[in-house]
C-alpha positions in Angstrom: 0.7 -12.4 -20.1 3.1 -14.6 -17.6 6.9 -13.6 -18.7 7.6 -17.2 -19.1 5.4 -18.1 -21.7 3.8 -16.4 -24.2 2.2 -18.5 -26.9 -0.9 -18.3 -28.6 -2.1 -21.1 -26.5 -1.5 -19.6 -23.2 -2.9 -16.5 -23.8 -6.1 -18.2 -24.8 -6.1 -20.2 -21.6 -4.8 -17.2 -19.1 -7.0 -14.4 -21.4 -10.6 -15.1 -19.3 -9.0 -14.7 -16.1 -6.5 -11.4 -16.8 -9.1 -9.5 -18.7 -11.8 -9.1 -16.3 -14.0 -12.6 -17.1 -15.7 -13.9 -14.4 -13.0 -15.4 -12.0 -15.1 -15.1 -8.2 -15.2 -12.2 -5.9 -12.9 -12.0 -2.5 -13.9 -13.5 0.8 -12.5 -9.9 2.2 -14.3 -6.9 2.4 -11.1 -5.1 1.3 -7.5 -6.4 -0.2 -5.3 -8.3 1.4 -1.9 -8.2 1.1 -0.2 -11.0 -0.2 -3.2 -12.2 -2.3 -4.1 -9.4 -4.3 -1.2 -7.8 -4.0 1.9 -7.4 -2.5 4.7 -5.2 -0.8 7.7 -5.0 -2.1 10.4 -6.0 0.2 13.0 -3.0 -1.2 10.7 0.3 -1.9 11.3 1.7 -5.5 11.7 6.0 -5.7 9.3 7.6 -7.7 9.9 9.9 -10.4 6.4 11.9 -9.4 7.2 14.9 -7.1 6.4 15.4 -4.0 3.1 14.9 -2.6 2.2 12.7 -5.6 1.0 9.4 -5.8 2.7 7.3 -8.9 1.0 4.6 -10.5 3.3 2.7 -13.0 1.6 0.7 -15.6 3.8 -2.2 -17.1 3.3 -3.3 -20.8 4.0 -5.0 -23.8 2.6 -3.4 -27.1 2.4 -6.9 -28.5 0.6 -8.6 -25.4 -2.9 -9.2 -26.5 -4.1 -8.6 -22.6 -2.2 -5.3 -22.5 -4.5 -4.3 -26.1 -7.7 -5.5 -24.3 -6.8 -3.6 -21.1 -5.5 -0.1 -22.6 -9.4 1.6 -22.7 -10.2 -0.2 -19.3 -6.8 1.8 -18.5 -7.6 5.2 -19.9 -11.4 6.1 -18.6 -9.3 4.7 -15.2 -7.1 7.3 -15.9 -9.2 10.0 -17.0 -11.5 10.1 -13.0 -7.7 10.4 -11.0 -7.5 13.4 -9.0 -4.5 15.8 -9.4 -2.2 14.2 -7.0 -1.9 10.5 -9.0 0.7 10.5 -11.6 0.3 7.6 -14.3 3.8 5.9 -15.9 3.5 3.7 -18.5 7.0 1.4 -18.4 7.3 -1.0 -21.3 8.8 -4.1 -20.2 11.5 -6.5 -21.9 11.2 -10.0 -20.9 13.6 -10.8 -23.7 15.6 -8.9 -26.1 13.2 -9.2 -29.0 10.8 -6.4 -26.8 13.4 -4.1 -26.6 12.9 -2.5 -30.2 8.9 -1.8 -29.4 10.5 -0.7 -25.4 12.5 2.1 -27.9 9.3 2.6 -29.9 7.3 4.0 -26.9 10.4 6.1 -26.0 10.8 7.4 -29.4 7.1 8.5 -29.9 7.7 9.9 -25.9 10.8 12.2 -27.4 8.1 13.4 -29.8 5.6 14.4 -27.8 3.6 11.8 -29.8 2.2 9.4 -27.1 -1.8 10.7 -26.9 -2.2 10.2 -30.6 -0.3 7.2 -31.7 0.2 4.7 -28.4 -3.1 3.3 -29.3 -2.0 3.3 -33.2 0.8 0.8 -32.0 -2.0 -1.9 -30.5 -4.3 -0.8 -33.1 -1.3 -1.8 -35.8 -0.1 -5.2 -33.7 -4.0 -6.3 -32.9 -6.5 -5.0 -35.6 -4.3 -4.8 -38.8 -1.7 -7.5 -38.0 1.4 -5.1 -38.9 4.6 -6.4 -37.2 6.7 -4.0 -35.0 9.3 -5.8 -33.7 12.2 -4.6 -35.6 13.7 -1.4 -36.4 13.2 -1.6 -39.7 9.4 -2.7 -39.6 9.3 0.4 -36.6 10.7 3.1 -39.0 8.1 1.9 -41.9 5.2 2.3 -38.9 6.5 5.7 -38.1 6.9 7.1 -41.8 3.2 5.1 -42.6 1.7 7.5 -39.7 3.4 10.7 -40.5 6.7 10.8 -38.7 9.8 11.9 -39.6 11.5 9.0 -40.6 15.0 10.2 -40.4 14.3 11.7 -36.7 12.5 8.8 -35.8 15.6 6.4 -37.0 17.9 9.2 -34.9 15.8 9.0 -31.6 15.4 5.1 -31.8 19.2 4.9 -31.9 20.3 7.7 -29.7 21.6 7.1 -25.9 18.9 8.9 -24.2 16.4 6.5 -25.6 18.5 3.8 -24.8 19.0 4.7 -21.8 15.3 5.0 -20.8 14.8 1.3 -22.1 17.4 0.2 -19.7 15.7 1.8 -16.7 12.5 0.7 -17.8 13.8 -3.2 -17.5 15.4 -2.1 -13.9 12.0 -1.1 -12.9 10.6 -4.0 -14.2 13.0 -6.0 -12.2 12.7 -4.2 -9.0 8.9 -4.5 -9.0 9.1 -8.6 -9.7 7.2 -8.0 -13.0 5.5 -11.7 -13.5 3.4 -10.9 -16.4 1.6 -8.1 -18.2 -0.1 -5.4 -18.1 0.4 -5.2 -14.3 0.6 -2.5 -11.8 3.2 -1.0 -9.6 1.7 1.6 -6.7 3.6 4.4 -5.3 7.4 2.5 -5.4 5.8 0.0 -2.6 3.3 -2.3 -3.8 2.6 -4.6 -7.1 -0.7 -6.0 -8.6 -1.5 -7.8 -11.6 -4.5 -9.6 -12.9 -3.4 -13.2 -11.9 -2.7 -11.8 -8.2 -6.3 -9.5 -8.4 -8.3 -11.9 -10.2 -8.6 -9.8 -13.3 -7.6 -6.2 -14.3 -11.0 -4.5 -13.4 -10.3 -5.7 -9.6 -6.7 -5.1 -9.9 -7.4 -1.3 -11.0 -9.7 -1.4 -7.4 -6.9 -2.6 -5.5 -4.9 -0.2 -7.0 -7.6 2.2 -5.9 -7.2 1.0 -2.4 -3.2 1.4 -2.4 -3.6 5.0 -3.6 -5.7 5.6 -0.6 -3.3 3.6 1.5 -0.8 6.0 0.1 -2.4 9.1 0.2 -3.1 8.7 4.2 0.3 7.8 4.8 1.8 11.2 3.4 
């Protein structure tokens, strides 16, 4: 979903083409920079450790694409060898993103991430249940089982703010166009309107951790 527009209109027209519809295959036999991806002019330094390859995933729980894409994203995941480090970053294109942005770092605090990231999408897309605000947030939390008090804490604490703040520095540092997109190992960016879809950006992504991985 481009950052400059997101209505309901545009993400019908832009769905097809970021979701991994039929959009054409590439003339190349393998990426090319530029096209299906690109090098960022200022590298970015990765929280991963040494001798790990991070892959950030940017997001926006509320971004139909990002919903379609999350499984795609997790059996992805799941065949990464021990030396690629996934980051999910939740982006803030405007201000009303931020309370969802402290929503992921909240359930992050919590050690809650495995079990209810995909009850967010599954809250926004399937049952139509708002998250936007802090109140509607808190309600979400207490609904699935959390400590509503903690959860109210954590939201508002400077740690969690904090984290939100880097998150949009990332997001700014890696060009972020439109989500869900991918940064590569603080050098490179892909998304599904540079790729063609997000099935062929996950392979280009595949090629950069190679790329990566032989320049170690």
């Amino acid at each position: 979903m481009d950052r400059r527009e997101f209505s309901a209109a545009t993400a019908a027209l832009v769905g097809s083409a970021a979701l991994g519809l039929p959009a054409g295959v590439w003339a190349q036999s393998r990426p090319e920079e530029g096209n299906q991806y690109k090098k960022l002019d200022k590298p970015v330094a990765t929280e991963a450790g040494a001798g790990k390859i991070e892959v950030i995933e940017f997001f926006w729980y509320s971004c139909p694409h990002c919903n379609a894409f999350e499984p795609r994203l997790v059996n992805w995941i799941k065949k990464q060898p021990a030396d690629v480090v996934i980051k999910r970053v939740p982006v803030a294109f405007r201000d009303d993103f931020v309370p969802q942005q402290r929503l992921f770092y909240v359930l992050e605090a919590m050690n809650r991430l495995d079990d209810l990231h995909p009850k967010v999408f599954e809250a926004i897309h399937v049952r139509k249940e708002p998250t936007d605000k802090e109140n509607l947030i808190l309600a979400w939390a207490e609904k699935n089982g959390l400590d509503k008090a903690k959860v109210q804490e954590l939201y508002n604490s400077f740690s969690v703010q904090s984290k939100a703040r880097r998150a949009h520095q990332l997001q700014e540092a890696f060009k972020v166009e439109g989500v869900p997109a991918l940064g590569i190992n603080g050098r490179w960016y892909t998304d599904g309107s540079m790729a063609g879809n997000m099935d062929k950006a996950l392979q280009v992504t595949d090629y950069l951790v190679a790329e990566a991985r032989k320049a170690r």
